[in-house]
Biopython code that builds the backbone (N, CA, C, O; Angstrom):
import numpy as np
from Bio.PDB.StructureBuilder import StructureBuilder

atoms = [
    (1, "UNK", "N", (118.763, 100.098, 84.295)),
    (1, "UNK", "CA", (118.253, 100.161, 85.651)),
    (1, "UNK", "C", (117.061, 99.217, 85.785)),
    (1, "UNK", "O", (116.158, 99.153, 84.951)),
    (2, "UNK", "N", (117.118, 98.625, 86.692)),
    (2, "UNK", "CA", (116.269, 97.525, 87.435)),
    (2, "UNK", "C", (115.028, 98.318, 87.500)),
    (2, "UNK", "O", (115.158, 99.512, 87.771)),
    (3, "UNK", "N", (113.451, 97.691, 87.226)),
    (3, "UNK", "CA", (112.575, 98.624, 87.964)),
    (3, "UNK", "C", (112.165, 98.034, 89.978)),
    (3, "UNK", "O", (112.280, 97.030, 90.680)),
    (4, "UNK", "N", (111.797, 99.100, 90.059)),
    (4, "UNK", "CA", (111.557, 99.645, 91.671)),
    (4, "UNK", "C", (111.071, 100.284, 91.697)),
    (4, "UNK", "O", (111.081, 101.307, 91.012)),
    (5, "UNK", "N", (109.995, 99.764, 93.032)),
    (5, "UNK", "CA", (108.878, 101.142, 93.041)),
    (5, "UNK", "C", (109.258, 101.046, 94.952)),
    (5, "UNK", "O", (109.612, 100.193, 95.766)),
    (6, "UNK", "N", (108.968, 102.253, 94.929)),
    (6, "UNK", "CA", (108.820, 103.005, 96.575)),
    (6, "UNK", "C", (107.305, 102.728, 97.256)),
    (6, "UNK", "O", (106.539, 103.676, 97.422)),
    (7, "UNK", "N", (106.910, 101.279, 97.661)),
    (7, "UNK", "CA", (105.488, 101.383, 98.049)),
    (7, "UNK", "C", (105.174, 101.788, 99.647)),
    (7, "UNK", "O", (105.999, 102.178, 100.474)),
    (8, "UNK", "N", (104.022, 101.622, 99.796)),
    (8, "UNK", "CA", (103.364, 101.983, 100.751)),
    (8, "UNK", "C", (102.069, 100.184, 100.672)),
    (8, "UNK", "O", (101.237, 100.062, 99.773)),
    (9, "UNK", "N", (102.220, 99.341, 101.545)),
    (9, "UNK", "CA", (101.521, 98.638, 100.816)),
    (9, "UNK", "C", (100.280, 98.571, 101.657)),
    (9, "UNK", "O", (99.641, 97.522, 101.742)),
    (10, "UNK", "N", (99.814, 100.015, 102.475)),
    (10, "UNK", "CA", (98.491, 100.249, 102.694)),
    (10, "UNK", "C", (98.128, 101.514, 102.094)),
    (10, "UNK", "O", (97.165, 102.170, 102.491)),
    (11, "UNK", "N", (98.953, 101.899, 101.057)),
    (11, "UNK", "CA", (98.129, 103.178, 99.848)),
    (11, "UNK", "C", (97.470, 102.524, 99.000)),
    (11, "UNK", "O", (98.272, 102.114, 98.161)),
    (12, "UNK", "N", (96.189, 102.121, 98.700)),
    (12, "UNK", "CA", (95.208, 101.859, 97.507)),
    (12, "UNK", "C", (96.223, 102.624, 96.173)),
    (12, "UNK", "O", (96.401, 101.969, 95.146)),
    (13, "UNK", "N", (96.609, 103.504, 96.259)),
    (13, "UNK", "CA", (97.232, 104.120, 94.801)),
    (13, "UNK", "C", (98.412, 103.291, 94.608)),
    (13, "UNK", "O", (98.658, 102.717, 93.547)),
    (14, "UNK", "N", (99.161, 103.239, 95.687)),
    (14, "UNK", "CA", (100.358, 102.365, 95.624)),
    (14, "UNK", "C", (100.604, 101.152, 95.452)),
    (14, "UNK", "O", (101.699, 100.637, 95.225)),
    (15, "UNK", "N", (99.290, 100.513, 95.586)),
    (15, "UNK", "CA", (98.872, 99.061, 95.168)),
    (15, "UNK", "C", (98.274, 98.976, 93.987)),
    (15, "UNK", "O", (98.656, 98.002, 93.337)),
    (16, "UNK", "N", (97.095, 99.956, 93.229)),
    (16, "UNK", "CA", (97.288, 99.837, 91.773)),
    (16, "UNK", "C", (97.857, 99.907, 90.669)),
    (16, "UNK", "O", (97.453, 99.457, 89.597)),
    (17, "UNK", "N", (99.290, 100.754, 90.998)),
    (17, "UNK", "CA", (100.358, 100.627, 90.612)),
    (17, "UNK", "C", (101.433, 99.340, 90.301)),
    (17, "UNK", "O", (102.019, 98.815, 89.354)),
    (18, "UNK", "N", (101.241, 99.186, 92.036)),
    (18, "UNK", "CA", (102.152, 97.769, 92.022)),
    (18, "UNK", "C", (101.116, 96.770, 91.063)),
    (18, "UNK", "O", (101.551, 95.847, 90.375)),
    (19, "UNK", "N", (100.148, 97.020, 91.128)),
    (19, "UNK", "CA", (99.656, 95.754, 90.154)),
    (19, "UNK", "C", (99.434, 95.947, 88.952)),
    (19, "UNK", "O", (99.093, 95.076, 88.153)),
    (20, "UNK", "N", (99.690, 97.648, 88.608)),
    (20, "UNK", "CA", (99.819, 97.547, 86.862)),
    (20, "UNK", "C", (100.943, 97.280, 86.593)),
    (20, "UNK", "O", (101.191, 96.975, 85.427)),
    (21, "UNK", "N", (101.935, 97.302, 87.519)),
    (21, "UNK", "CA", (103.480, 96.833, 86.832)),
    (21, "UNK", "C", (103.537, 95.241, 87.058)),
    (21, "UNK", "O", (104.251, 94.619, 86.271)),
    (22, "UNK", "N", (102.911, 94.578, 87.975)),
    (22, "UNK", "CA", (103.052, 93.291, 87.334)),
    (22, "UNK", "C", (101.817, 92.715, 86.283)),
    (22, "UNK", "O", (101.684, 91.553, 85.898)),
    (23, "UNK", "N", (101.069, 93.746, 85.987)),
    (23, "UNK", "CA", (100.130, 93.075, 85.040)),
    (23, "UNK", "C", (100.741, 93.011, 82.986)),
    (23, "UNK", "O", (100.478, 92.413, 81.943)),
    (24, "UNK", "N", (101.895, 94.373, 83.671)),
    (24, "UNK", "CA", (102.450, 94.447, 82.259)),
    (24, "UNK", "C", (103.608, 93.256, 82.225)),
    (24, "UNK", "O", (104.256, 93.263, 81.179)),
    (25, "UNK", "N", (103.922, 92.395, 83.038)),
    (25, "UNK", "CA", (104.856, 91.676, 82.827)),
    (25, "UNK", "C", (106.004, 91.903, 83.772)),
    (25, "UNK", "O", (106.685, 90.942, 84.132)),
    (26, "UNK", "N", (106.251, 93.110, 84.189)),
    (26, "UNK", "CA", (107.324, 93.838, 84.684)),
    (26, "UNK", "C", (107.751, 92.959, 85.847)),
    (26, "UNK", "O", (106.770, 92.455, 86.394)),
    (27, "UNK", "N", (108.864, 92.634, 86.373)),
    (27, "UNK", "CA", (109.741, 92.122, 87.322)),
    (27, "UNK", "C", (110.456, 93.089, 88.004)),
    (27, "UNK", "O", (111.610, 93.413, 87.723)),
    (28, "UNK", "N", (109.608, 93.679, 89.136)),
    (28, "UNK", "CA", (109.516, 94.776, 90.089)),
    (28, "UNK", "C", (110.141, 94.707, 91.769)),
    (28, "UNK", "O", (109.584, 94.283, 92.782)),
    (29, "UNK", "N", (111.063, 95.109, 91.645)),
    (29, "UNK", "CA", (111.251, 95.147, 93.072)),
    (29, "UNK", "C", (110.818, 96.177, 94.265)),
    (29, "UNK", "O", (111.278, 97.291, 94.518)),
    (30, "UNK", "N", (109.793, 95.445, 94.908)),
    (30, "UNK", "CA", (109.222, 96.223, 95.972)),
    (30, "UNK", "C", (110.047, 96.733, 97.147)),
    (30, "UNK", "O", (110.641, 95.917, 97.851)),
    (31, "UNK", "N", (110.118, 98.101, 97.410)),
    (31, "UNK", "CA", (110.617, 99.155, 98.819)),
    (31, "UNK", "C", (109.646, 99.387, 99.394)),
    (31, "UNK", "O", (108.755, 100.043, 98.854)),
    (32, "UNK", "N", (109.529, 98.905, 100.690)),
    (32, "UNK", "CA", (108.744, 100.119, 101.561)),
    (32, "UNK", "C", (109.232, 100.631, 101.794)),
    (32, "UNK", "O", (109.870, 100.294, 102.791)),
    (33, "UNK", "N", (109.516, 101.916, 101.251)),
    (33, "UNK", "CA", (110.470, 102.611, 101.961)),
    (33, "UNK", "C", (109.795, 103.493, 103.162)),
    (33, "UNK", "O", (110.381, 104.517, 103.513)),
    (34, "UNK", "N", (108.466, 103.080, 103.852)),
    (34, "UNK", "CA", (108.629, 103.542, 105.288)),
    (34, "UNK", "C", (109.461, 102.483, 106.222)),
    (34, "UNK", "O", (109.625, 103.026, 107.315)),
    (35, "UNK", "N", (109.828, 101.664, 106.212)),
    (35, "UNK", "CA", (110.387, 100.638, 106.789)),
    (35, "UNK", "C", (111.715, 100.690, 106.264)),
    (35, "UNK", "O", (112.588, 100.444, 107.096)),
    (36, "UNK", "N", (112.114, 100.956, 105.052)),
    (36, "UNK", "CA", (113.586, 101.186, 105.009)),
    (36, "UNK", "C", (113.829, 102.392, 103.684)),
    (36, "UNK", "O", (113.824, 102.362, 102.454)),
    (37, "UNK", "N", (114.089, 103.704, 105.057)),
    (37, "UNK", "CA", (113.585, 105.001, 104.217)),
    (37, "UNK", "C", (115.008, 105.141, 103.459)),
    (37, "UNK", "O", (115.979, 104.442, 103.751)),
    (38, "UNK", "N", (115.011, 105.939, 102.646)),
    (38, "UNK", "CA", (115.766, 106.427, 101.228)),
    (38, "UNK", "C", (116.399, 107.426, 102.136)),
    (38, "UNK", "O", (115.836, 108.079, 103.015)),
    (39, "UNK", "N", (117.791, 107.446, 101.751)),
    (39, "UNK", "CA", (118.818, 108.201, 102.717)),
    (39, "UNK", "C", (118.951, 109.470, 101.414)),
    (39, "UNK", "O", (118.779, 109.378, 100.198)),
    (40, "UNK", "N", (119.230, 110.331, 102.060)),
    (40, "UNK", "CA", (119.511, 111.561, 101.629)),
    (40, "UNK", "C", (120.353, 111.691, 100.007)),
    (40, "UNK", "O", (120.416, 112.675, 99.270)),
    (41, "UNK", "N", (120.763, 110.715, 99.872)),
    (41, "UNK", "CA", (121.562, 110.553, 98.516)),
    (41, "UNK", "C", (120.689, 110.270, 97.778)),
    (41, "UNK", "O", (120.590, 110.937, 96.747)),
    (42, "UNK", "N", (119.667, 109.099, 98.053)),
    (42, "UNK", "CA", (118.923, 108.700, 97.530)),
    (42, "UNK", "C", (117.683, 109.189, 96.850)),
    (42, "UNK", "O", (117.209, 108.981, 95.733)),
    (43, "UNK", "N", (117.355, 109.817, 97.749)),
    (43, "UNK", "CA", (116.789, 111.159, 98.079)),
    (43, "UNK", "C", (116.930, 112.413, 96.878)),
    (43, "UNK", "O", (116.032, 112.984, 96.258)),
    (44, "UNK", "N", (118.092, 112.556, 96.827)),
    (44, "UNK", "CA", (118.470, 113.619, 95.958)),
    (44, "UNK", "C", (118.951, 113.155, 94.442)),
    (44, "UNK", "O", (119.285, 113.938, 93.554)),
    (45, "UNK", "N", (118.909, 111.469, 94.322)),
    (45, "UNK", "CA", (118.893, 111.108, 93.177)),
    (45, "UNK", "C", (117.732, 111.320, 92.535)),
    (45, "UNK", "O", (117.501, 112.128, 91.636)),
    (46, "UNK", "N", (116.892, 110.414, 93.141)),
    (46, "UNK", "CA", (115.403, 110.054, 92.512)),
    (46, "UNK", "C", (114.782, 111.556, 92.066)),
    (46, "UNK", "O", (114.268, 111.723, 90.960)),
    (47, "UNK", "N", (114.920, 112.841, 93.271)),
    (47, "UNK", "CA", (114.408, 113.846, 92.405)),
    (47, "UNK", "C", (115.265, 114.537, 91.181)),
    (47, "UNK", "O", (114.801, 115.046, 90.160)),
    (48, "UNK", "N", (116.377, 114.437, 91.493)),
    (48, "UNK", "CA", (117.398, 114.230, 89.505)),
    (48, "UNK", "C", (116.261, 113.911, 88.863)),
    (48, "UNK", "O", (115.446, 114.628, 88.284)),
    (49, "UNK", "N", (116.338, 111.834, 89.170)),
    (49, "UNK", "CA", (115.443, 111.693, 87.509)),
    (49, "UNK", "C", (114.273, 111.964, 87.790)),
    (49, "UNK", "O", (113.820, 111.473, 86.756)),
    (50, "UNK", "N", (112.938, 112.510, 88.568)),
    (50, "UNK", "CA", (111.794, 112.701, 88.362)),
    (50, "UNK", "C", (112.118, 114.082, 87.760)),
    (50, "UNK", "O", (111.536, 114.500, 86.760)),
    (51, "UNK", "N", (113.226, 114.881, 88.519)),
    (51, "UNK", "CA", (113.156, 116.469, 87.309)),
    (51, "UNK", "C", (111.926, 117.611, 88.195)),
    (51, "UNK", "O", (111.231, 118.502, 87.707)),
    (52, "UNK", "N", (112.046, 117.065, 89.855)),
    (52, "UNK", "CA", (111.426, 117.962, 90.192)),
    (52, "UNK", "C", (111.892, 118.133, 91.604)),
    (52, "UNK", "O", (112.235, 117.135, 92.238)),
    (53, "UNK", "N", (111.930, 119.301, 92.132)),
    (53, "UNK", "CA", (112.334, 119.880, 93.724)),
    (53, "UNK", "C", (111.769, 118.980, 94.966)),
    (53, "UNK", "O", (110.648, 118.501, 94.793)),
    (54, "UNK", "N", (112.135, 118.826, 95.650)),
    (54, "UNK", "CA", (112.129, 118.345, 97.208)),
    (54, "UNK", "C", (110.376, 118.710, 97.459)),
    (54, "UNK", "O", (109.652, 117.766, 97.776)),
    (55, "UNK", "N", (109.985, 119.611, 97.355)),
    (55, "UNK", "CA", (108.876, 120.527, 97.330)),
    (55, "UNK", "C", (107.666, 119.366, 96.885)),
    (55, "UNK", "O", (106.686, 118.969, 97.515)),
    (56, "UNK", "N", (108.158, 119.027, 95.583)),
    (56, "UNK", "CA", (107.485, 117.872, 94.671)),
    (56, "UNK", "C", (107.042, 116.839, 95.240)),
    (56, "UNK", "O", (106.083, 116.185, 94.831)),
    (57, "UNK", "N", (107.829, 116.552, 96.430)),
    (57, "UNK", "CA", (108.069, 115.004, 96.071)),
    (57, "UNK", "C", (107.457, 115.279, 98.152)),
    (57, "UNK", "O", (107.664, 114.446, 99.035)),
    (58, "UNK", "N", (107.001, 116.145, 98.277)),
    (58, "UNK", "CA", (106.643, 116.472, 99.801)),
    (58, "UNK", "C", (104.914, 115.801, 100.008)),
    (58, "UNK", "O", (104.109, 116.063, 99.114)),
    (59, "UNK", "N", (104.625, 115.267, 100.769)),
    (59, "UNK", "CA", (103.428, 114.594, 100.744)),
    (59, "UNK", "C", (102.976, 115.069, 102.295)),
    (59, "UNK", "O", (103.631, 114.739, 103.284)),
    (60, "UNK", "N", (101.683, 115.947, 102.366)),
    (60, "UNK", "CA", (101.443, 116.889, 103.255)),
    (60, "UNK", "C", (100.252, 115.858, 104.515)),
    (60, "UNK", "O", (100.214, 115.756, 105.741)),
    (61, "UNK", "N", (99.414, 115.255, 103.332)),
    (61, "UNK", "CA", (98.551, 114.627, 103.848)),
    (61, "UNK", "C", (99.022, 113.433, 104.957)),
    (61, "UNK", "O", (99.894, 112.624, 104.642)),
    (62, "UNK", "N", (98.393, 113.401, 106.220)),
    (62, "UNK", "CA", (98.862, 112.179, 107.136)),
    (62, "UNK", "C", (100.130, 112.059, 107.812)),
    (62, "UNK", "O", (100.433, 111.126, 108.557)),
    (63, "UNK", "N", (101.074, 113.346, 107.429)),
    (63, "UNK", "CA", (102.275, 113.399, 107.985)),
    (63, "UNK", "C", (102.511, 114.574, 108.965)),
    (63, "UNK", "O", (101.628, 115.329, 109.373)),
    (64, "UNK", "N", (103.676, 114.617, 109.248)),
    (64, "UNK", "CA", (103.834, 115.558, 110.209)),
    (64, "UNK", "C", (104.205, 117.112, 109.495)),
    (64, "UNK", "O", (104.626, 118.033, 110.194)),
    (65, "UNK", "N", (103.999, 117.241, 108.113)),
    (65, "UNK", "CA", (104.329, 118.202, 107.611)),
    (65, "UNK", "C", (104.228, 119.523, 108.095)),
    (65, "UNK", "O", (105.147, 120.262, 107.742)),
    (66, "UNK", "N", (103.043, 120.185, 109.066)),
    (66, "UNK", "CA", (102.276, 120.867, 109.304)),
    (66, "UNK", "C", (103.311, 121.181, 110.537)),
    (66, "UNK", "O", (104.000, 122.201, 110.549)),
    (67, "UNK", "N", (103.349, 120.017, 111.757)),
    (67, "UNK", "CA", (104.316, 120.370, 113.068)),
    (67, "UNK", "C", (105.752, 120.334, 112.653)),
    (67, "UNK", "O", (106.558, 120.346, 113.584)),
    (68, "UNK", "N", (106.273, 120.289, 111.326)),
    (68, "UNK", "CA", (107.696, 120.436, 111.363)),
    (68, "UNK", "C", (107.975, 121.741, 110.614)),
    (68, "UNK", "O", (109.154, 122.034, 110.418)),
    (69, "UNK", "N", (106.848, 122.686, 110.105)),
    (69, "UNK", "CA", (107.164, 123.737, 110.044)),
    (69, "UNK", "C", (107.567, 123.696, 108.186)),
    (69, "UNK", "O", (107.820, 124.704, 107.527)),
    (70, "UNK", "N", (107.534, 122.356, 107.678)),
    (70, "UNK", "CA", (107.867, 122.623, 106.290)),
    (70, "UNK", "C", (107.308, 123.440, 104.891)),
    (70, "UNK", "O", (107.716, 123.456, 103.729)),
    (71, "UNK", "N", (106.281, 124.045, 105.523)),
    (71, "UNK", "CA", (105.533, 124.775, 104.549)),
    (71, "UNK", "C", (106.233, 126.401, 104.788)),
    (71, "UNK", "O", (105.895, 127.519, 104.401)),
    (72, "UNK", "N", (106.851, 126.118, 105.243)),
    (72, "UNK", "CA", (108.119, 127.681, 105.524)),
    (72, "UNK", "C", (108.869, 127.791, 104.368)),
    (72, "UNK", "O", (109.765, 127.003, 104.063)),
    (73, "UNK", "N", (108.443, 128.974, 103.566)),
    (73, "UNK", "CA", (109.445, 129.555, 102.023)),
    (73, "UNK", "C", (111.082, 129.580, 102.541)),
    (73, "UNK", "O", (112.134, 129.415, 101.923)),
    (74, "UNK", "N", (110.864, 129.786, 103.565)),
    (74, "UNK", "CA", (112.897, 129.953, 103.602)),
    (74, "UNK", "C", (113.379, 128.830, 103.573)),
    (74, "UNK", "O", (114.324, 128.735, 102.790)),
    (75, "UNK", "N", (113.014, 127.584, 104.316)),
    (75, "UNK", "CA", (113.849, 126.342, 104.068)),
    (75, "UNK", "C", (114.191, 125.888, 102.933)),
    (75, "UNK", "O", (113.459, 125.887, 101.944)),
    (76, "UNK", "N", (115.811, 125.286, 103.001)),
    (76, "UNK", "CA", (116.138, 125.430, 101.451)),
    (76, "UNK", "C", (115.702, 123.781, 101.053)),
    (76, "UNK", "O", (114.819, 123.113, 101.592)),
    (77, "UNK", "N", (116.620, 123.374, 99.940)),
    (77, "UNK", "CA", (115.990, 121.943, 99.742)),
    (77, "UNK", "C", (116.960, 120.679, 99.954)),
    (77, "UNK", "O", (117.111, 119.592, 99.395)),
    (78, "UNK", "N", (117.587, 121.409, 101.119)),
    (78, "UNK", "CA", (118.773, 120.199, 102.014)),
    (78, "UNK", "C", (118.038, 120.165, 103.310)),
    (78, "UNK", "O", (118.329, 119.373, 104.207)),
    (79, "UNK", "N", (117.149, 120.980, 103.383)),
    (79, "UNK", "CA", (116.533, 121.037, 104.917)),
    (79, "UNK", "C", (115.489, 120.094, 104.517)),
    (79, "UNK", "O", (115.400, 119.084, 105.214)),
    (80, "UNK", "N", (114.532, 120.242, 103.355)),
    (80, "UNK", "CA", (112.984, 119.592, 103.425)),
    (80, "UNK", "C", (113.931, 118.175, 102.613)),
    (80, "UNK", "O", (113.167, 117.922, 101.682)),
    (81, "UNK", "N", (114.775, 117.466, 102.517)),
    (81, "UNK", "CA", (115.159, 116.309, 101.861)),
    (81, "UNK", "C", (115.693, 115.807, 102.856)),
    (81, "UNK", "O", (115.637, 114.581, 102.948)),
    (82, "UNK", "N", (116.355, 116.554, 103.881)),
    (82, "UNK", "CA", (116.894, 115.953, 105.345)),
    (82, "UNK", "C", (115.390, 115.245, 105.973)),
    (82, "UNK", "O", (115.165, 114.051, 106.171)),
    (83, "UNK", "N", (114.458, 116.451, 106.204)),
    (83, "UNK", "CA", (112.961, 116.016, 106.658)),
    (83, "UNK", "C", (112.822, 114.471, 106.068)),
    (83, "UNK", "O", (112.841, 113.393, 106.662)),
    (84, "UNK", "N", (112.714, 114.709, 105.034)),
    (84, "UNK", "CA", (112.189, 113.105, 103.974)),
    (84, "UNK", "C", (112.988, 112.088, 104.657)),
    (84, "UNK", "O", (112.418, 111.070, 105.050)),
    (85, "UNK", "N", (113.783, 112.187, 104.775)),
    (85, "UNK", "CA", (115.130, 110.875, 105.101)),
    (85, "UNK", "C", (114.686, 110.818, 106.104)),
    (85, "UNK", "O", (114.174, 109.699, 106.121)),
    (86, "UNK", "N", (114.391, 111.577, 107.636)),
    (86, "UNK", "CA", (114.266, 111.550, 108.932)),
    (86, "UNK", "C", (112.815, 110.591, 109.033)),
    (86, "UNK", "O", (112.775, 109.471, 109.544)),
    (87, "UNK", "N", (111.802, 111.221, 108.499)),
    (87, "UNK", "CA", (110.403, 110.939, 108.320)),
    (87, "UNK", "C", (109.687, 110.643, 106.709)),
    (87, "UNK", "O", (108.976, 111.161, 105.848)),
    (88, "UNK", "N", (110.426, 109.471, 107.029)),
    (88, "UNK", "CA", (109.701, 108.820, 105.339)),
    (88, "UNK", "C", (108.258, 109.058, 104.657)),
    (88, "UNK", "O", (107.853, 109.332, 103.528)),
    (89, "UNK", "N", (107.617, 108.779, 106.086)),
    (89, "UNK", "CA", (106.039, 109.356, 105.588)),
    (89, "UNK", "C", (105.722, 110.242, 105.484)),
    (89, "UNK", "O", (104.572, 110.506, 105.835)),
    (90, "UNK", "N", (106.717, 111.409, 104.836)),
    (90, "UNK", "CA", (106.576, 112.837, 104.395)),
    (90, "UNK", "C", (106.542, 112.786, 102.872)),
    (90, "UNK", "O", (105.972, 113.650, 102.207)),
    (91, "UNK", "N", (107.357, 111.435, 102.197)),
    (91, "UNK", "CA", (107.393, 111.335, 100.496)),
    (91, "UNK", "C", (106.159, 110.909, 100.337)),
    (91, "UNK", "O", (105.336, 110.252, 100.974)),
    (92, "UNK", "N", (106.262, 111.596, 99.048)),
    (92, "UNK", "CA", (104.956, 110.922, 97.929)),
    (92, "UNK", "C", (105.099, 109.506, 97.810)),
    (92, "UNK", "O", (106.120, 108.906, 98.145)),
    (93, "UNK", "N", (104.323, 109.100, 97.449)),
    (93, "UNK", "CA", (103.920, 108.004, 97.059)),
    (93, "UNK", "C", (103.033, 107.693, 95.940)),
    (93, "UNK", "O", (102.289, 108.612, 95.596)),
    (94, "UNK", "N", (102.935, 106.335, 95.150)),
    (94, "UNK", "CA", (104.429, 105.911, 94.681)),
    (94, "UNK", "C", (105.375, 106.476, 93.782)),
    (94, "UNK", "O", (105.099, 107.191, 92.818)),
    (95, "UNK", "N", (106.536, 106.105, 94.160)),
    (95, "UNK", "CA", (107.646, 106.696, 93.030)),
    (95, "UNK", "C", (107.892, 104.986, 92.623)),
    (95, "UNK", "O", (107.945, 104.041, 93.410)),
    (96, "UNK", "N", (108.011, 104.967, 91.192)),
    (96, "UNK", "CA", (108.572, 104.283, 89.979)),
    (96, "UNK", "C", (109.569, 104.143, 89.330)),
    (96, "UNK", "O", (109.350, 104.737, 88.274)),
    (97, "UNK", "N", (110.579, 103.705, 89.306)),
    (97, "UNK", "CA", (112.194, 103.522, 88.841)),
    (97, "UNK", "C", (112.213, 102.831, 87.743)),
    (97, "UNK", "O", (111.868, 101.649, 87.731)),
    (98, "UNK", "N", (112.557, 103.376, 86.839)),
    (98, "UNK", "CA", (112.382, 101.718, 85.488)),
    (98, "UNK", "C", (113.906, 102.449, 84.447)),
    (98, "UNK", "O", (114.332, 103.603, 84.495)),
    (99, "UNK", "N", (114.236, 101.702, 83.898)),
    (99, "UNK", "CA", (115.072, 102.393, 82.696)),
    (99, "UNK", "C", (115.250, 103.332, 82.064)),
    (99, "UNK", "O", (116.357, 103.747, 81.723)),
    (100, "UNK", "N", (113.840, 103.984, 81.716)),
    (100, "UNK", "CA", (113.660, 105.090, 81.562)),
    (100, "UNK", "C", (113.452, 106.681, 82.372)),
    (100, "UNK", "O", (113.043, 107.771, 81.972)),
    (101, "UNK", "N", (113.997, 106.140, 83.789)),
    (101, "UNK", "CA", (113.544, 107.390, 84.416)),
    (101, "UNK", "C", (112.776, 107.034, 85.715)),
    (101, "UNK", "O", (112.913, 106.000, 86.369)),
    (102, "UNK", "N", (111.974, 108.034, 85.965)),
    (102, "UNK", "CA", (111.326, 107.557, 87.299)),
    (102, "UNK", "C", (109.913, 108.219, 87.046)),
    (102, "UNK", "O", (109.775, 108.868, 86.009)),
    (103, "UNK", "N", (108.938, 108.108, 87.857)),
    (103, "UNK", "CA", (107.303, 109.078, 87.800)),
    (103, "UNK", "C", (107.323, 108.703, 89.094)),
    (103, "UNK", "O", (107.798, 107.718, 89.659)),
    (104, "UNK", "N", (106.723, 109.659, 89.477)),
    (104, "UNK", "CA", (105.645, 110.239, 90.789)),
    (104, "UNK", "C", (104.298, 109.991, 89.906)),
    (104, "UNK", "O", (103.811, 110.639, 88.980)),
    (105, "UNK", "N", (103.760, 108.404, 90.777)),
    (105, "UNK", "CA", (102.294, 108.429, 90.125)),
    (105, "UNK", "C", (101.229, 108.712, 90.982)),
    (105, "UNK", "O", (100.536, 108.017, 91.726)),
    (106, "UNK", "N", (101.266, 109.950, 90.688)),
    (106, "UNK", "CA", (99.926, 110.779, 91.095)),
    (106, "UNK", "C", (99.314, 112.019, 90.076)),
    (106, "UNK", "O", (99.730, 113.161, 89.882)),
    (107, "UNK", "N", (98.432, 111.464, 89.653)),
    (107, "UNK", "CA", (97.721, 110.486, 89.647)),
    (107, "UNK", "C", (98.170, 109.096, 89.521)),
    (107, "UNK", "O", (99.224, 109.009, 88.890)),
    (108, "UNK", "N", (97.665, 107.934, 89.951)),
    (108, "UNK", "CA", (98.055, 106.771, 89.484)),
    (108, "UNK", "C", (98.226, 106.481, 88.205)),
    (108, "UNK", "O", (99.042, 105.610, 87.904)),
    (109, "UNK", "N", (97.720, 106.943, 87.528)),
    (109, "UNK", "CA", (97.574, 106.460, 85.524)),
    (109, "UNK", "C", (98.539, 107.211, 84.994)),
    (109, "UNK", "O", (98.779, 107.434, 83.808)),
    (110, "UNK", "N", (99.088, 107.594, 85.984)),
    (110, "UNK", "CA", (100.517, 108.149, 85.002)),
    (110, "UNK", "C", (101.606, 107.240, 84.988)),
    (110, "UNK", "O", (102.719, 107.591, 84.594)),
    (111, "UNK", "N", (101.321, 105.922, 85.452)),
    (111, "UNK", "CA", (101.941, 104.391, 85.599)),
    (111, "UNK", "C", (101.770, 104.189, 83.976)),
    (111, "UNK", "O", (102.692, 103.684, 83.336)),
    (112, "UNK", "N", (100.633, 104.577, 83.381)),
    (112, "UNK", "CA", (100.480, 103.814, 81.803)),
    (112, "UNK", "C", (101.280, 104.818, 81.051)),
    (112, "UNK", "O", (101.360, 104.601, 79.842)),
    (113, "UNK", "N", (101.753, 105.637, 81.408)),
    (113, "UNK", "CA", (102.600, 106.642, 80.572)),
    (113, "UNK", "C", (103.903, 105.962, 80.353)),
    (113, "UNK", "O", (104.665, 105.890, 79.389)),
    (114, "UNK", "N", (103.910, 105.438, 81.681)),
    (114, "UNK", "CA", (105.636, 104.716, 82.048)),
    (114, "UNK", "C", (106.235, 103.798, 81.729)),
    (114, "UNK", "O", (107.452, 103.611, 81.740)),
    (115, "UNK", "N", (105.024, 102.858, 81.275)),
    (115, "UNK", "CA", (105.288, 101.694, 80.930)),
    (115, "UNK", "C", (105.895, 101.371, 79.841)),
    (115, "UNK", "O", (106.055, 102.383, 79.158)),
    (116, "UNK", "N", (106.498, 100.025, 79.128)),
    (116, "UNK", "CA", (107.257, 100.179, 78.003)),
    (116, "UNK", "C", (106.455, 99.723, 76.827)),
    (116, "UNK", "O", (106.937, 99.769, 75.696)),
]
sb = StructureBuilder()
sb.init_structure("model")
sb.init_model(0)
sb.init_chain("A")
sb.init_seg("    ")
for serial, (resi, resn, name, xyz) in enumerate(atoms, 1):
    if name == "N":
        sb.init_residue(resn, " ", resi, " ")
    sb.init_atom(name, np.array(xyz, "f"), 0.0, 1.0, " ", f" {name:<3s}", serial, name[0])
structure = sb.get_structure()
């Protein structure tokens, strides 16, 4: 697998990222994925390899999280991954794709964990 990261390229975190992966050498292909959001498949891949729930990967701050009601225990995790796909700026940021897997770097320095 190709690496790819999911940026935001007005997140400060998402930009020290992007620049520890090209400082290691890495040949990175940049997504915004607010501009071209991750469809529901996609969606339900990436949390496969991060190895964590919809829940995880929910980013509360600056979004509409609050008026769409997603902090509700009953919604299952086809409802809050539908959300993500609809309204991109509900994912975390950044997610990391490399050969080995994927990270949610948040903290950011969990980029040096990832690296090869």
């Amino acid at each position: 697998m190709a690496w790819t990261i999911w940026h935001k390229p007005t997140c400060s975190t998402s930009r020290f990222v992007l620049n520890a992966l090209r400082e290691a050498g890495i040949d990175v292909t940049v997504r915004d994925y607010i501009k071209d959001a991750p469809s529901v498949v996609e969606l339900e891949q990436a949390l496969a390899l991060l190895g964590i729930g919809p829940r995880g990967l929910l980013r509360r701050k600056g979004t509409p999280f609050d008026e769409l009601g997603l902090s509700d225990p009953a919604l299952d995790d086809a409802a809050l991954i539908a959300a993500m796909a609809e309204h991109p700026i509900l994912i975390e940021r950044p997610v990391v794709f490399g050969p080995e897997g994927a990270v949610l770097c948040r903290p950011k320095e969990r980029i040096f964990n990832f690296l090869p």
